[in-house]
C-alpha positions, -999 to +999 in steps of 0.1 A: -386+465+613-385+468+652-370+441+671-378+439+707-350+435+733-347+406+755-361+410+789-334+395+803-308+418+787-297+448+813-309+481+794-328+507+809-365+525+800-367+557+783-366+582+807-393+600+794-421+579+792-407+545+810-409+519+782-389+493+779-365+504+741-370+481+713-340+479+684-341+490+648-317+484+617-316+508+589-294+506+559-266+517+577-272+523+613-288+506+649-312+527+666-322+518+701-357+541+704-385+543+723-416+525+708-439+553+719-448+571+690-452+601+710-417+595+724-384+608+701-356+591+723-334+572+703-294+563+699-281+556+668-246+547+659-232+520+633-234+494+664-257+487+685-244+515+713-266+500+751-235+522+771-252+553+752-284+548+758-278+542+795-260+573+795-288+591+785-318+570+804-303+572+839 
């Protein structure tokens, strides 16, 4: 299940295609990844890691 991110929450587009990240839980993990399907830009860790994906999205 993909949870959109609040609009008001500071996190920045995917640097490849420019769309705004949406959140995912699996059993054990957070992803933050792009909802582009043709997009494979995601962060995962066991939190939800927003300084990672910045990092990466500049």
């Amino acid at each position: 299940m993909k949870i959109e991110i609040n609009p008001n929450f500071p996190i920045k587009n995917c640097k490849t295609c420019g769309t705004r990240p949406v959140i995912e839980q699996t059993k054990d993990r957070w992803i933050i990844l792009c909802p582009n399907p043709n997009c494979r830009n995601a962060v995962s860790d066991k939190l939800v890691n927003v300084t990672e994906w910045n990092k990466q999205n500049p």
